[in-house]
N, C-alpha and C positions, 0 to 999 in steps of 0.2 A: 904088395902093391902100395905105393905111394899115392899120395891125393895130394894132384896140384894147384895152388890155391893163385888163383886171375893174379898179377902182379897191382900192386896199389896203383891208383891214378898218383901225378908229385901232387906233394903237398902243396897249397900256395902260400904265397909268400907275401906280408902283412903289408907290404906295399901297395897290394892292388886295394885291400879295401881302405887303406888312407886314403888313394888317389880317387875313390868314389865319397868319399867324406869331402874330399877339396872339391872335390865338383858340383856336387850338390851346393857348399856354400856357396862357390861362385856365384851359380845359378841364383842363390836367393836373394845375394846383394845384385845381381842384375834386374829381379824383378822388383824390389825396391826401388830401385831407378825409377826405373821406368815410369812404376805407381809416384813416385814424387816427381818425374817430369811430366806425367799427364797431369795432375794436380796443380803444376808451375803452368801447366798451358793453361788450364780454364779459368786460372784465376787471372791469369794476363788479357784474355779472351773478354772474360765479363767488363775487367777494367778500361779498356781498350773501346767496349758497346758504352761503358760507361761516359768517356770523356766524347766519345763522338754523339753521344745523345746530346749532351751539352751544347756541342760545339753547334750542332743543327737549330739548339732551343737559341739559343744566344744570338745567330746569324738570321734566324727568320726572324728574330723580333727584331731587327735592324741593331744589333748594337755597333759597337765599335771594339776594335781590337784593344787590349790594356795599350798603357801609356809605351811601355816597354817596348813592346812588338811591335812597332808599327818599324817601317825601314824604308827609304828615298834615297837616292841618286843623288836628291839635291841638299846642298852644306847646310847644316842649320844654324839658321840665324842669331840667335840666340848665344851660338858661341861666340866669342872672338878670338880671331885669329893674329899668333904672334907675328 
């Protein structure tokens, strides 16, 4: 009497656990991101509180806009025209 032995499961084949190596990196350079775009946002966020703090301190104490900014309709005098 013979003794039959389960047939092997296939072997696998070295592809599958490369393509779980590439996936995992993906995954980690996506959570990178991510962490440096929340990072890109809060620092844009604070700067953003920051110039608008200004801009409320400046405007209640009556100033005036720089020389630069200011902008009219009307030609300024000061040039001459050809």
């Amino acid at each position: 009497m013979k003794i039959q032995f389960a047939p092997h499961p296939p072997a696998r084949r070295p592809e599958r656990g490369s393509a779980v190596i590439v996936i995992l990196a993906l995954l980690a350079i996506l959570v990178m991101l991510v962490a440096a775009n929340t990072q890109t946002v809060r620092w844009a966020r604070a700067e953003v509180r920051l110039v608008d703090q200004r801009q409320t301190a400046r405007l209640a104490a009556g100033g005036t806009p720089p020389a630069g900014l200011t902008s009219t309709n009307r030609p300024n005098p000061d040039r001459s025209t050809p």
